[in-house]
N, C-alpha and C positions, 0 to 999 in steps of 0.2 A: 470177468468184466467188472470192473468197479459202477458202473453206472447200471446194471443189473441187480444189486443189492440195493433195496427199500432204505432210507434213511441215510445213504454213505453220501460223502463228494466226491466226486470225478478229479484225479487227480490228474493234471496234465503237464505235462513236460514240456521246459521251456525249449523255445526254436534253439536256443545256445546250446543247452544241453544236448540237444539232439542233434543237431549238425557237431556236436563234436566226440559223442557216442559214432556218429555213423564215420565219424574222420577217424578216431582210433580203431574201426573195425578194419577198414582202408588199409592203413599202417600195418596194421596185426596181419593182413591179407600182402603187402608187399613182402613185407621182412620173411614170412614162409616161402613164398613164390620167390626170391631173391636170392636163399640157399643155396637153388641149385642153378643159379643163374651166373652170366660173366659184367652180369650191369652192377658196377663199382660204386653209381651213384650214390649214398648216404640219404636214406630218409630225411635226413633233418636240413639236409639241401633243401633235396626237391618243398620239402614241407616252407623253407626258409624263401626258395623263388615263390613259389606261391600267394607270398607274400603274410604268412605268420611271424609275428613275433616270438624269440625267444623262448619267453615264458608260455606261449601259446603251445609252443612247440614240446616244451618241457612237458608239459598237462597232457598233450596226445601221446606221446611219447613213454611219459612213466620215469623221464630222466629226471638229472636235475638242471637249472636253467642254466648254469658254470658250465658242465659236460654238454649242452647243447650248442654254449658259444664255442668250445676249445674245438668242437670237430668242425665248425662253419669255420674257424680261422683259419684253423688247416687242410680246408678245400680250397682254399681263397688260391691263384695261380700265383708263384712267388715272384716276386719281380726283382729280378736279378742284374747288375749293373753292366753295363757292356767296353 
């Protein structure tokens, strides 16, 4: 415990940091559980309805923000001319 030590500061972690420590734990915990699963969905969907940005999504992720538009473009449903 930092605040058990005589003379130290208490270091605290901001609300940003932590909600998105707890959101990559999240991700880390689909992507396993998803292995053996037949849900197609793409993390960076679900993460993208969600309502995250790109880059937001790159930072949970681990990607890069290029590679998390190219797979959001190619979930988009194609529309095809009739």
């Amino acid at each position: 415990m930092a605040n058990a030590r005589a003379g130290r500061e208490q270091h605290v972690v901001s609300t940003e940091a932590a909600l998105t420590g707890i959101l990559a734990l999240f991700v880390e915990a689909r992507e396993r559980q998803a292995k053996g699963s037949n849900d197609t969905t793409k993390i960076e969907v679900l993460l993208s309805r969600a309502g995250l940005t790109n880059e937001d999504i790159a930072t949970v992720t681990g990607k890069q923000a290029d590679a998390v538009r190219k797979v959001l473009e190619r979930a988009k449903p194609s529309k095809r001319s009739s």
